[in-house]
N, C-alpha and C positions, 0 to 999 in steps of 0.2 A: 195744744199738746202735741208734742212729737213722741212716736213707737221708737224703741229698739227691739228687735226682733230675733228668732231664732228659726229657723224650721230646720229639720230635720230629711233627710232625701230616702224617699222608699227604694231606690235604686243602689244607691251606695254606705245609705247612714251613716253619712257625714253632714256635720251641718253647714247651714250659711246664716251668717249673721250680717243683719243690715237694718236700717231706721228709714225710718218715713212719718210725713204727718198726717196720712190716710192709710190705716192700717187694714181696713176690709180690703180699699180698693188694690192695693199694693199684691195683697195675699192672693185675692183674686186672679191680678196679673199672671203672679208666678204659676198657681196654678193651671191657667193657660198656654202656660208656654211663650208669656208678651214679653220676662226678663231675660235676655241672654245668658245670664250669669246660671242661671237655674234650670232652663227651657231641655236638658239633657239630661236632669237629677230627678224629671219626676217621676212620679207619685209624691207630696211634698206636705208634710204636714205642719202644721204651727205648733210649737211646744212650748215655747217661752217668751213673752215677750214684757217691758217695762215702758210705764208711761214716765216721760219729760218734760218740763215744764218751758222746754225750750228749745231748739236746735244746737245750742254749740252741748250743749248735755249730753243727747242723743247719739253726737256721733263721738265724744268722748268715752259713753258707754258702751257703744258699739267697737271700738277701737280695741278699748281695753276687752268682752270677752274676746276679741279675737285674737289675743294674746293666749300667752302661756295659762299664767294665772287663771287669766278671763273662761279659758276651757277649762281647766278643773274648777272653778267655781262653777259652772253650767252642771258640770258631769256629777260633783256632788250635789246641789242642788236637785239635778233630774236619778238623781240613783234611782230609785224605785220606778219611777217612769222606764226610763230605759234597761233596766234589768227585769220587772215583771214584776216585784216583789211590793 
């Protein structure tokens, strides 16, 4: 199985999206500060993430939320998450 992922930055709350096929250990990383891409965004939580049955999936899903679409699908998806309600 491959993750696509979302977290969320306690710092800025913007997200980042990205996949991998170890989802603890990855999450992990980021939290420590091992990804560049995130090592400046934490506090960093996991909020969404989808299992694939494959890698070229993965990063096609990943592609597409980081599109246009991709973020309003996320943002309706997490409404009550990220609004409180």
């Amino acid at each position: 199985m491959f993750y696509t992922y979302v977290l969320l930055s306690g710092k800025d709350r913007n997200f980042y999206t990205g996949y991998t096929k170890d989802l603890k250990l990855r999450f992990e990383r980021h939290k420590k500060g091992q990804v560049d891409s995130t090592k400046n965004r934490r506090p960093l939580k996991l909020i969404y993430y989808e299992a694939c049955l494959n890698q070229q999936d993965a990063t096609h899903r990943e592609k597409y939320l980081k599109r246009h679409y991709g973020k309003m699908f996320l943002k309706n998806r997490l409404k009550s998450y990220l609004t409180g309600k």
